[in-house]
C-alpha positions in Angstrom: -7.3 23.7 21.0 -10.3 22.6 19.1 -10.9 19.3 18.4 -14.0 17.8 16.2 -15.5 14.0 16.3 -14.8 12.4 12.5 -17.5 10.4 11.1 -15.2 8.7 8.5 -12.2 9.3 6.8 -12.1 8.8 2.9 -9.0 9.9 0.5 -10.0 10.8 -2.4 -7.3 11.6 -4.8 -4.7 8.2 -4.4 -1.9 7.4 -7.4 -0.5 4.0 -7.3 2.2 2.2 -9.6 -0.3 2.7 -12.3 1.0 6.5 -12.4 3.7 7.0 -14.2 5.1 9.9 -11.2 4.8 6.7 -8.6 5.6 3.5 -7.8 3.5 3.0 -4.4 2.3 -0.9 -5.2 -1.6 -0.5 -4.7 -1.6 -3.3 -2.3 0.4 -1.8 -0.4 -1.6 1.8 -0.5 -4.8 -0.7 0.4 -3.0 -2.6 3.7 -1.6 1.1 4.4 -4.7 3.2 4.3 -5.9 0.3 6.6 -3.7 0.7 9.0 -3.8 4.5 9.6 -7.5 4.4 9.9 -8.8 5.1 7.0 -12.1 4.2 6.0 -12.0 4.8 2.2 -10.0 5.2 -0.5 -10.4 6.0 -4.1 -7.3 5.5 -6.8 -7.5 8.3 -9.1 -4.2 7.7 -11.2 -2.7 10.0 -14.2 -4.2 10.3 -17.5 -2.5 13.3 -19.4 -3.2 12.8 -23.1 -0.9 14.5 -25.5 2.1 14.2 -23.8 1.6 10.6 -22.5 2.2 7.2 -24.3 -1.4 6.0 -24.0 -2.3 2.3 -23.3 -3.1 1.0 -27.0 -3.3 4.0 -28.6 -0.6 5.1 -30.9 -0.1 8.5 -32.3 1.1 10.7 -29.9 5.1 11.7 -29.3 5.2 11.8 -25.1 7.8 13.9 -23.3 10.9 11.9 -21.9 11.3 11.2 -18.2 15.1 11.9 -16.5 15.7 8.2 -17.6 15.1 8.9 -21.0 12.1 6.5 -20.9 8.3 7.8 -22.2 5.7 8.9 -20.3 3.0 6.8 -19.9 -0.6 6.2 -19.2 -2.5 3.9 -17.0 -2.5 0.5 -17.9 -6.1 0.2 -18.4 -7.3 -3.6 -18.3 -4.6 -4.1 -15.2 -5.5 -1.3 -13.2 -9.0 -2.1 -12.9 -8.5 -6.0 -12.7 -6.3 -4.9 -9.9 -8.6 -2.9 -7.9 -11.6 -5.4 -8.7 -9.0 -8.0 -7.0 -8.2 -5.5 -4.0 -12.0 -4.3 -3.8 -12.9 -8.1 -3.1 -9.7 -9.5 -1.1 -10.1 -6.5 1.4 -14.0 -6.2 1.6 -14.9 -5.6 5.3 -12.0 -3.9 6.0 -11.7 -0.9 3.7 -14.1 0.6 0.8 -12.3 0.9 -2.6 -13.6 3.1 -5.5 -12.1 3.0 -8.5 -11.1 6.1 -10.2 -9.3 8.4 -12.8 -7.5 11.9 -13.0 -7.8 13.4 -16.0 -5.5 16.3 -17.0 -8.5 17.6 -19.0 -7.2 20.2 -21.8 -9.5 21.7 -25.1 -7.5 19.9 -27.4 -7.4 16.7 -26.0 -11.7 16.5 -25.2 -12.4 13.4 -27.8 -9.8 11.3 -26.0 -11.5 11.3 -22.6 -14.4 11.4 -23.6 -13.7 7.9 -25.6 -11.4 6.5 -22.2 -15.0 7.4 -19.8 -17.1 5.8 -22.4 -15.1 2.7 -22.0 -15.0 2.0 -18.3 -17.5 2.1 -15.3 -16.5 4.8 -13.2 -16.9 6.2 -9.6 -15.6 9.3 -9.5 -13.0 11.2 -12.1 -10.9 14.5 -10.9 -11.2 17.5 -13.6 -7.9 18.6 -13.5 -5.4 20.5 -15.7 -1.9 20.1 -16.0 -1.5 20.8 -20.0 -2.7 23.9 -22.3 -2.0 22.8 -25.7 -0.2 19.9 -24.9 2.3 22.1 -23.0 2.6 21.4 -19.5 2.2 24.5 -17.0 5.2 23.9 -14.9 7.7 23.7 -18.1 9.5 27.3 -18.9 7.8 27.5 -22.4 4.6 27.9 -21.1 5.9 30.8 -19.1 7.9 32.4 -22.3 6.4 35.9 -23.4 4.0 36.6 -20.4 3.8 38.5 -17.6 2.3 36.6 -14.5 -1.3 37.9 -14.9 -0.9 36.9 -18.4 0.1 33.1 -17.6 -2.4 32.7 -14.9 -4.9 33.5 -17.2 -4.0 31.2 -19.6 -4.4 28.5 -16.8 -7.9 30.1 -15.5 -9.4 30.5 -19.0 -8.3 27.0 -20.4 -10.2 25.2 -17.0 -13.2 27.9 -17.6 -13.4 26.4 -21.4 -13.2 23.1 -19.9 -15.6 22.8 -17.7 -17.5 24.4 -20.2 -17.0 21.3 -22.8 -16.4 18.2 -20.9 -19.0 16.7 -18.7 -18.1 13.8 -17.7 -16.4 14.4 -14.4 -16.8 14.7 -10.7 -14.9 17.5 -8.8 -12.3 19.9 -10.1 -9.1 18.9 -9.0 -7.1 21.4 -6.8 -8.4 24.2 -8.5 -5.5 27.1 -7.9 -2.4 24.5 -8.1 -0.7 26.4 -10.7 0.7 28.1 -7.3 2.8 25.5 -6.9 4.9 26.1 -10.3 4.4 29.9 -10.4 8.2 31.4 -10.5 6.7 34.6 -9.1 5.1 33.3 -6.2 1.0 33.0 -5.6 -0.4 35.8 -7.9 -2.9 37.9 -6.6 -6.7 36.8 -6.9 -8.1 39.8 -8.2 -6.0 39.3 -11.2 -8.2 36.2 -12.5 -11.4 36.2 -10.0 -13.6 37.1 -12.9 -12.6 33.3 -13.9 -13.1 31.3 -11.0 -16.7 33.1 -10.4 -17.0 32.1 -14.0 -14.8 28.5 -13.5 -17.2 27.6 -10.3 -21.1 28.7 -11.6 -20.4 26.3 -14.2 -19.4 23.9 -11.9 -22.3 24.3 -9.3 -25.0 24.7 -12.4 -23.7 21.4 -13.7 -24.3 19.5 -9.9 -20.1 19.1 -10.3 -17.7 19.8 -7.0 -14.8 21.1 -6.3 -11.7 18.9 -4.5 -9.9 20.1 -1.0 -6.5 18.6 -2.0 -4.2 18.6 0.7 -0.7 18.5 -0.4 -0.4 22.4 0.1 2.2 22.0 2.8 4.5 19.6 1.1 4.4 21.7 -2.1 5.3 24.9 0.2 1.9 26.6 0.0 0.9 28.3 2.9 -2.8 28.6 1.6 -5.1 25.8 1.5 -5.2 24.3 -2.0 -7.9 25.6 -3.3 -7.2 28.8 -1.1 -9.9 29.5 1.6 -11.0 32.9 -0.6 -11.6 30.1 -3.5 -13.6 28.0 -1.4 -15.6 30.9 0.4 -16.4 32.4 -3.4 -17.7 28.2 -4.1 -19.9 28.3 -0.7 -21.2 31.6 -1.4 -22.3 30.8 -5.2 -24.2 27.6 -3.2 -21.8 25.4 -4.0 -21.8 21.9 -1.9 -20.0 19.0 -3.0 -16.6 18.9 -2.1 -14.1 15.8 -2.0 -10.8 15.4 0.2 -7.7 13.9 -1.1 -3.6 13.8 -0.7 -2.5 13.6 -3.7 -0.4 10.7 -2.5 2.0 9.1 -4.6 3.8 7.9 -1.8 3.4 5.9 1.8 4.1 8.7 4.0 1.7 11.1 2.5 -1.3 8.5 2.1 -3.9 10.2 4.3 -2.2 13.2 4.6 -4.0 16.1 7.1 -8.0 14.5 6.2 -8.8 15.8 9.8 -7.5 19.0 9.5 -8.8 19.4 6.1 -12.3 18.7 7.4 -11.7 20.8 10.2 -10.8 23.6 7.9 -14.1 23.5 5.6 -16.4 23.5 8.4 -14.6 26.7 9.9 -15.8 28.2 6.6 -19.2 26.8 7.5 -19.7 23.6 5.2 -21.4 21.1 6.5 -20.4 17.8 4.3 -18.0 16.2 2.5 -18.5 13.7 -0.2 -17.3 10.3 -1.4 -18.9 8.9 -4.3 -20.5 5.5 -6.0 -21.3 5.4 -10.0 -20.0 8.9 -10.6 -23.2 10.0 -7.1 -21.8 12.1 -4.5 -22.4 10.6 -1.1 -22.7 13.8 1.7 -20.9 12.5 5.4 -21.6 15.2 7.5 -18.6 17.1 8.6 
């Protein structure tokens, strides 16, 4: 068995009550990363504009829950009183960075771009969970296309992205469209032209890429992005690279950090990163 010696452990993709998917009390996600050893932690809860009531903004006609109740976004002002309160009650024991995910489509660019101008950040996940307001697990965005066809949607709508917002840190699980693909995993020569594409902007633009490590609870047997993604990242030079669960829940808070770290230096990288001000920070692996 192979075992490595862990400098630190840092989860870097956390949702709290402030997601409208969870409702893990962020004190509790604090006293709980705490206790399983971690040594960071960064809340990066939902912001999906155009299908989410938004926190004093008006305009937009969300999607319904199974309740019948709206979708929502974070609570602004709380949420980072909140973690301001945690960051201070729990200093010493456990760094706290306060982040965002945004589910970054084209039609949607003015509206995060006006939500980063507004707050400090540390760090904010790229990701993308909507193409025209039409989220990629729902059947409609499926309707009329063969597989290739719908994964390229997905590719080329992250490739025009990245190629208009800025303001970010890492790309959030880049390939997680395999989660909601009815087909199963389609083949990577079908869209590879896009993620060379997807990750030279990336690298050019001194962005990263995230590890997100909720494959096995989702049922994917690759890592997510899969190891051919993240070889194709370290042979374009690509570097920066951030760790997170995707937790929206206790028991997968920390979920797999060692492994994942064991996993990325098998495909010879040398660091992760946590980050300060929207800075990566390299911990060598």
């Amino acid at each position: 068995m192979i075992s490595y010696n862990f400098g630190m452990l840092a989860d870097y993709h956390v949702h709290s009550e402030f997601s409208d998917d969870s409702d893990y009390d962020m004190e509790e996600v604090v006293k709980d990363a705490i206790d399983i050893g971690l040594d960071e932690i960064c809340f990066t809860d939902h912001v999906d504009y155009g299908i989410k009531l938004d926190h004093g903004v008006k305009g937009c006609t969300p999607r319904l829950d199974e309740n019948g109740q709206p979708l929502r976004n974070v609570d602004y002002p709380s949420y980072f009183r909140k973690i301001a309160y945690l960051q201070d009650k729990y200093r010493g024991r456990i760094v706290i960075k306060k982040g965002l995910e945004f589910g970054v489509q084209m039609c949607r660019l003015k509206e995060y771009q006006d939500l980063y101008d507004r707050y400090p950040l540390d760090f904010v996940i790229h990701s993308n969970h909507q193409v025209d307001d039409i989220e990629i697990f729902l059947p409609e965005f499926f309707a009329g296309k063969t597989q290739k066809e719908y994964n390229r949607v997905y590719y080329e709508e992250i490739l025009r992205t990245v190629n208009a917002y800025k303001d970010y840190s890492v790309l959030g699980h880049l390939d997680a469209f395999n989660r909601y693909d009815p087909k199963g995993a389609c083949p990577l020569e079908d869209f590879v032209d896009l993620i060379y594409e997807i990750l030279k902007v990336v690298i050019n633009d001194n962005k990263g890429i995230e590890l997100n490590t909720s494959n096995i609870r989702y049922g994917v047997k690759d890592l997510t992005p899969s190891r051919d993604i993240l070889r194709i990242y370290k042979e374009l030079g690509g570097k920066i690279i951030t760790i997170g669960s995707d937790s929206h829940t206790r028991q997968h808070l920390g979920f797999n950090l060692e492994y994942a770290q064991s996993e990325l230096k098998k495909l010879g990288f040398e660091y992760f990163c946590t980050y300060r001000k929207m800075k990566p920070i390299f911990h060598k692996l």
